[in-house]
N, C-alpha and C positions, 0 to 999 in steps of 0.2 A: 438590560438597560431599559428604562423607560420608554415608551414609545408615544408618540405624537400621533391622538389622534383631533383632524382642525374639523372645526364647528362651520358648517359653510350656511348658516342661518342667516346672518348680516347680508353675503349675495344675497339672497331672494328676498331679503327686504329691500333691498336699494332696486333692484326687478321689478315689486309690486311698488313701490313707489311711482314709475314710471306706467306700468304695463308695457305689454308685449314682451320678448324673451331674451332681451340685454339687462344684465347680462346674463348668461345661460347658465343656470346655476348647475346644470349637467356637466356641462363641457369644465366650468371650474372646480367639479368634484374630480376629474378625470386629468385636468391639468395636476390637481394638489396632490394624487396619487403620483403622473411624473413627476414631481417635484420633490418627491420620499414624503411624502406624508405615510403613516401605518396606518391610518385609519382616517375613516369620514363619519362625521355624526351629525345629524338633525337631527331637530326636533319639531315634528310637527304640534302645530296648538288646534283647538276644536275653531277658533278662527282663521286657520289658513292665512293669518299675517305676514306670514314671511315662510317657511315651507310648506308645500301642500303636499298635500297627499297623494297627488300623481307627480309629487314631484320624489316622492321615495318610491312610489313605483316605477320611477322610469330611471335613476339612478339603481335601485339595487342592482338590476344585473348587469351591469358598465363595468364596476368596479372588479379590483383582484386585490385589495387590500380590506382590512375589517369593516364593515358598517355597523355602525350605534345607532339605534334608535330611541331615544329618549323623549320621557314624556308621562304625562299624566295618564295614568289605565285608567280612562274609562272604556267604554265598551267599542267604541269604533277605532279608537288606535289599539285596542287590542284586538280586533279583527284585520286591522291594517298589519300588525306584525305575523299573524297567523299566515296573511294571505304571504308577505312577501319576505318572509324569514330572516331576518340582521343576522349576524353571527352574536351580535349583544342587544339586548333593552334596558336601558336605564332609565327605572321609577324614580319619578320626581312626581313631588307632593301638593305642584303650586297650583292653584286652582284657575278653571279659564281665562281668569281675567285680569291674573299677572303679568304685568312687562317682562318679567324676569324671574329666573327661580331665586327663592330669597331663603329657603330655610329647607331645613332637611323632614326626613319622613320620623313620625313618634314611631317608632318599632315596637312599640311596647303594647300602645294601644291599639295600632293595625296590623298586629301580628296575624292573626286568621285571615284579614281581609289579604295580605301581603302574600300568604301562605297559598293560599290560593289561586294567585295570581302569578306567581311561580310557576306551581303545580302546572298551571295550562300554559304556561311558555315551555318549562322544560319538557314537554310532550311534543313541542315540533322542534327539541333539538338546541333553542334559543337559550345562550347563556346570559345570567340575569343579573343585573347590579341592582344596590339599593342608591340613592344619592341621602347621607344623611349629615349632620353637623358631628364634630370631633366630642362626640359623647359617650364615653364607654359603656355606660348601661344603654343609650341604644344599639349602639357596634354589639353587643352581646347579644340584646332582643333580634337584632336581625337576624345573628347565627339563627335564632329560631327556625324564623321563615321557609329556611331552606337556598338561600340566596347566594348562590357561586363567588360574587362579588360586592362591595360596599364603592362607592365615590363619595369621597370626600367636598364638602358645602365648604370651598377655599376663600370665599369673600370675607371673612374677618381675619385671617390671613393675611390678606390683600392690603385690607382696610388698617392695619395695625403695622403693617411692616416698614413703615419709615420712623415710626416712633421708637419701635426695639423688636426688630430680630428675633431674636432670640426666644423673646417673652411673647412672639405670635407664631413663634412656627411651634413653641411646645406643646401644648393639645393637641396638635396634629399629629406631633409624633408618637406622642402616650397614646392616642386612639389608633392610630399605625400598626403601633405593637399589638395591642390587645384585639385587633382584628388577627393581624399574623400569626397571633397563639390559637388563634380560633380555626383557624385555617383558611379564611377568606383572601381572596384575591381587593387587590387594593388600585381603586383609579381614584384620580382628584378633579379636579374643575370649578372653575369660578373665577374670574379679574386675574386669573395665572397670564404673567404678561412675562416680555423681555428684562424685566426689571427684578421681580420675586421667583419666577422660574427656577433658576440654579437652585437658590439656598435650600428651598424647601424639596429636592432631590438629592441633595447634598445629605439635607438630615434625614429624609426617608428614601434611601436608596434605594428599595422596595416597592414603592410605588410601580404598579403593572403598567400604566395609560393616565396621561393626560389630557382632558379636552378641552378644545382653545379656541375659541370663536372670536369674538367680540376684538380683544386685543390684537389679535394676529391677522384679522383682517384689516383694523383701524390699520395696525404696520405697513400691511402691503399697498397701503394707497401712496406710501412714501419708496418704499424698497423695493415695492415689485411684488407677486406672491412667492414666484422662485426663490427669489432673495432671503423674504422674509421665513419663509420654511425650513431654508437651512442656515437662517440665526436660531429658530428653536431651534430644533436638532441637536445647535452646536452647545443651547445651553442645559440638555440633557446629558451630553456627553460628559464622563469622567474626566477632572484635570489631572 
């Protein structure tokens, strides 16, 4: 089954909004583990906007569920992951001064730089995702790299899926497959909400992890975080 891992980057912005340590984006990585979450992921940015870097040092060792760290390699979150080990890093390509990741990595053209950057994660043990868009010839370029994993760039997805179904979840699945031929492990992420969730598990049942921030925290200000984590869950679950 799919497993949920929630994005707890929105707490520590609504934190840094204020200053001081309400709310405790520790204590809420540690609540979303009671709560069955499978996993926890930030991302820190080179501005410390909303997680910082002592704030993935002082979560990693709390947690008994998986942590993602995702983010831009440059050279201090690649010493940030050395120093404090995830079980996953997820390369995303958006440069420092993205709101938001908006597009996947060219595989093609940073294949050596990719490769590389690999290379010295899978030396402390760290398994490694790429985040790229539902493009087959990048899904193949990445097999290159040497990359355990791909994540799926789900925002046009997202963005498509009230006009037709059908006609937005298909790229995703044809890139799905041809990752799965490849032997890659498969995460998605992006505007994956209560609403597009199911379908697009439905049709890639395959899918390893989902990461869910932004939505599922917007939810929990209505339902609760408890609440809200075990409506994903429920729309991971086979009917």
């Amino acid at each position: 089954m799919t497993r949920l891992s929630v994005n707890i980057n929105k707490v520590a912005t609504l934190r840094n909004a204020r200053g001081g340590n309400i709310p405790n984006v520790a204590q809420v990585a540690l609540d979303a583990e009671r709560f069955g979450a499978e996993g926890i992921t930030v991302h820190p940015r080179p501005d410390e906007r909303h997680i910082r870097y002592d704030d993935v040092r002082e979560i990693r060792p709390l947690l008994n569920v998986e942590f993602n760290m995702e983010g831009y390699p440059n050279e201090n979150f690649l010493r940030l992951a050395e120093e404090v080990v995830p079980n996953q890093v997820t390369l995303v390509p958006d440069p420092p001064e993205a709101i938001t990741s908006s597009f996947g990595w060219n595989t093609i053209e940073n294949k050596d730089k990719l490769a590389g950057i690999i290379s010295r994660l899978h030396k402390k043990g760290i398994r490694v995702s790429i985040f790229v868009d539902p493009d087959c010839q990048m899904i193949s370029a990445a097999k290159l790299t040497g990359t355990d994993r791909i994540e799926l760039y789900t925002e046009p997805y997202a963005s498509s899926f009230d006009f037709s179904k059908s006609d937005a979840v298909k790229p995703f699945v044809e890139a799905a497959k041809i990752a799965r031929e490849l032997g890659l492990g498969i995460n998605a992420g992006h505007d994956l909400s209560l609403k597009n969730l199911r379908y697009l598990v439905e049709n890639i049942p395959f899918i390893d992890e989902v990461s869910i921030g932004h939505a599922l925290i917007s939810d929990s200000l209505y339902f609760g975080l408890e609440k809200t984590i075990q409506l994903y869950k429920s729309e991971l679950q086979p009917r």
